[in-house]
C-alpha positions as CSV (number, residue, x, y, z in Angstrom):
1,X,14.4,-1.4,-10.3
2,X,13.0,1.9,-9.9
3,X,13.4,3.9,-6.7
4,X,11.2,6.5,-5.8
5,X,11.8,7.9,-2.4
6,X,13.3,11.4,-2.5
7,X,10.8,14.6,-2.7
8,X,12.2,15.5,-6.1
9,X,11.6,12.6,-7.9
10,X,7.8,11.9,-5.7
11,X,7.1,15.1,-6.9
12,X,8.2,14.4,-10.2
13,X,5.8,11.7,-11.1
14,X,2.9,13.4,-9.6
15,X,3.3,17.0,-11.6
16,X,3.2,14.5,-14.5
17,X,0.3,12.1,-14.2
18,X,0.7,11.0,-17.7
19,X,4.3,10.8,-18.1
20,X,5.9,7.3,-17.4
21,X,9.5,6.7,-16.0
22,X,11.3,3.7,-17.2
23,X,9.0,2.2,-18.8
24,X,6.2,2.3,-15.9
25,X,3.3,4.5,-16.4
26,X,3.0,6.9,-13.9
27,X,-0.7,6.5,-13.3
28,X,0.3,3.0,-12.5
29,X,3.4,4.6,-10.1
30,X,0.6,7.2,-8.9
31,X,-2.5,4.1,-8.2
32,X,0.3,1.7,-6.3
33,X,1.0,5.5,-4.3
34,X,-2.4,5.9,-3.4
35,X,-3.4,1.9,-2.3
36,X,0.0,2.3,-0.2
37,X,-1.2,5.6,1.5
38,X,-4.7,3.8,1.7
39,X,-3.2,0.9,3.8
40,X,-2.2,3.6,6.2
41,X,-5.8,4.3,7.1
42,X,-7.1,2.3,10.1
43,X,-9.8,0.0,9.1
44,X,-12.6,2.1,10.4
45,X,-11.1,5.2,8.5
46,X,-11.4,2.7,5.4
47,X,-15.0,1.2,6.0
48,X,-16.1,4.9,6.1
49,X,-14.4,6.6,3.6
50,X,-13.2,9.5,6.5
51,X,-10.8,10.1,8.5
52,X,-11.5,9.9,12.0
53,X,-7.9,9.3,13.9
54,X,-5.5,12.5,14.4
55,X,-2.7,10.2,14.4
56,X,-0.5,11.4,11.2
57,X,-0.6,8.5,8.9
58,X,-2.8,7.7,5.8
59,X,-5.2,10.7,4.5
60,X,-5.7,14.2,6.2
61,X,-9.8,14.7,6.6
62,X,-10.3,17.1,3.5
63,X,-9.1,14.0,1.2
64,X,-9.8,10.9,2.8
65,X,-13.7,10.9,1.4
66,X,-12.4,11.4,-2.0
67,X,-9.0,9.2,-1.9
68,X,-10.8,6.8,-0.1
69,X,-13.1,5.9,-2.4
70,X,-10.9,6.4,-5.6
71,X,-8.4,3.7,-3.8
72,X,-11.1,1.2,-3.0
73,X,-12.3,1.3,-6.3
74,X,-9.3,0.7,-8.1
75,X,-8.2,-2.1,-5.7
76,X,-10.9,-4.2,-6.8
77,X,-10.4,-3.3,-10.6
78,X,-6.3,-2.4,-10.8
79,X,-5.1,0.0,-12.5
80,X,-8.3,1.1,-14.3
81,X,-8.7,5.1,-13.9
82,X,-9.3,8.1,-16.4
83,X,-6.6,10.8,-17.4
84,X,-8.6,13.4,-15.1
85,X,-8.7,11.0,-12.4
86,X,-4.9,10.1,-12.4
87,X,-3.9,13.9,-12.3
88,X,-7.2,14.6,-9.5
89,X,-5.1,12.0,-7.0
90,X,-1.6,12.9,-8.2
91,X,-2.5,16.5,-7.4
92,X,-4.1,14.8,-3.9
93,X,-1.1,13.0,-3.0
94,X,1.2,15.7,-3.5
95,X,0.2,16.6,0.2
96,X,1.4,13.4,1.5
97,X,5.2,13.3,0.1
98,X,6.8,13.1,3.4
99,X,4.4,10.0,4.2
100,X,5.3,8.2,0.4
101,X,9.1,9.0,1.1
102,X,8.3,7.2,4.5
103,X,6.7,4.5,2.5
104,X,9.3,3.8,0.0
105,X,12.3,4.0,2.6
106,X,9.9,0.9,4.6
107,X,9.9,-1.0,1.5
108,X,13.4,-0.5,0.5
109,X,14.7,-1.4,4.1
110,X,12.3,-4.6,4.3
111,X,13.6,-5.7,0.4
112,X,16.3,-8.2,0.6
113,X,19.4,-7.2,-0.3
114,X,20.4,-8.8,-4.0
115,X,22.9,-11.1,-3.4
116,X,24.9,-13.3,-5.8
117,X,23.4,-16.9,-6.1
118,X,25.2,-19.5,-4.1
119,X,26.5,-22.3,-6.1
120,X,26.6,-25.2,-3.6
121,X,29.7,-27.6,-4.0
122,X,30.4,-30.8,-2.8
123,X,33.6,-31.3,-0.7
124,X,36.4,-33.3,-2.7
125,X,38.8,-34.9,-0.7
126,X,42.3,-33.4,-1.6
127,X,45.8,-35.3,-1.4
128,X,48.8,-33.0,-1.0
129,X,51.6,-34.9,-3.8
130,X,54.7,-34.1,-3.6
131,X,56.3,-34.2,-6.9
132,X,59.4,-35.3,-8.5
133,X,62.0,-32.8,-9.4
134,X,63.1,-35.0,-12.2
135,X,59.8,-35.7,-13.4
136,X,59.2,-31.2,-13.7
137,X,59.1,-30.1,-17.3
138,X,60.1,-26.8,-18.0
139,X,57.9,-24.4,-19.9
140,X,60.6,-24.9,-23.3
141,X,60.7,-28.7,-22.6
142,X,57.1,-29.0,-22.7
143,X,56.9,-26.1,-25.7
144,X,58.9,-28.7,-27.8
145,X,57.1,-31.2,-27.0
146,X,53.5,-29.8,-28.4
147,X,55.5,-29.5,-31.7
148,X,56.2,-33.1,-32.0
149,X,53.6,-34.7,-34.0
150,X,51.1,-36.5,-32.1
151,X,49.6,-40.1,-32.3
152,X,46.1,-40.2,-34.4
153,X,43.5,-41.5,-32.4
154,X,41.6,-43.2,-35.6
């Protein structure tokens, strides 16, 4: 699983918008940033492509018009964008690394925690038997007796 919520390695996908990091793209790491800071807008931020709330989350005024529209658009087509446009929004987002840490550490807390699968087993009635010390082989007695030659079956 790859974990992406300190400012080093943010930071370190963005300054590299065609990079990729085990094996995921980073303009496919940089598009699933964006939606997630895009969900932060309050629907009327989102049906007008501004922001119009002072309240700290989702995109500051001088991006929302631009990141706004980028992330609407690549909603509806995934993650469909041009070189230019990865690094344009990479080099956006790098404003809002305290929110994607925020983000990430939401996500992370909300996961469930991987647990080892539970093997269900039937209860089987036990019978405590006492046994007979005469009938106890020793480890020698029992060694001598895997020497003998055994019965065929056929």
């Amino acid at each position: 699983m790859l974990t992406i919520n300190t400012k080093e390695s943010v930071l370190a996908i963005l300054n590299n918008p065609g990079g990729s990091t085990q094996k995921f793209p980073h303009s496919r790491i940089i598009n699933r940033m964006l939606q997630a800071m895009y969900a932060r807008q309050t629907r009327d931020e989102q049906a007008m492509a501004v922001t119009v709330h002072n309240n700290g989350v989702g995109f500051s005024g001088r991006d929302s018009e631009f990141l706004s529209d980028v992330a609407a658009k690549t909603a509806k087509k995934g993650d469909f964008w041009t070189p230019k446009q990865a690094a344009a929004v990479a080099k956006c987002l790098t404003h809002y690394t305290a929110q994607l840490i925020e983000i990430a550490n939401e996500k992370i807390a909300a996961a469930p925690a991987k647990q080892m699968p539970l093997i269900a087993v039937a209860p089987v009635p036990m019978t405590v038997v006492k046994p007979n010390p005469a009938e106890i082989e020793t480890v020698a007695q029992l060694a001598l007796r895997m020497r003998e030659p055994q019965p065929s079956l056929f």
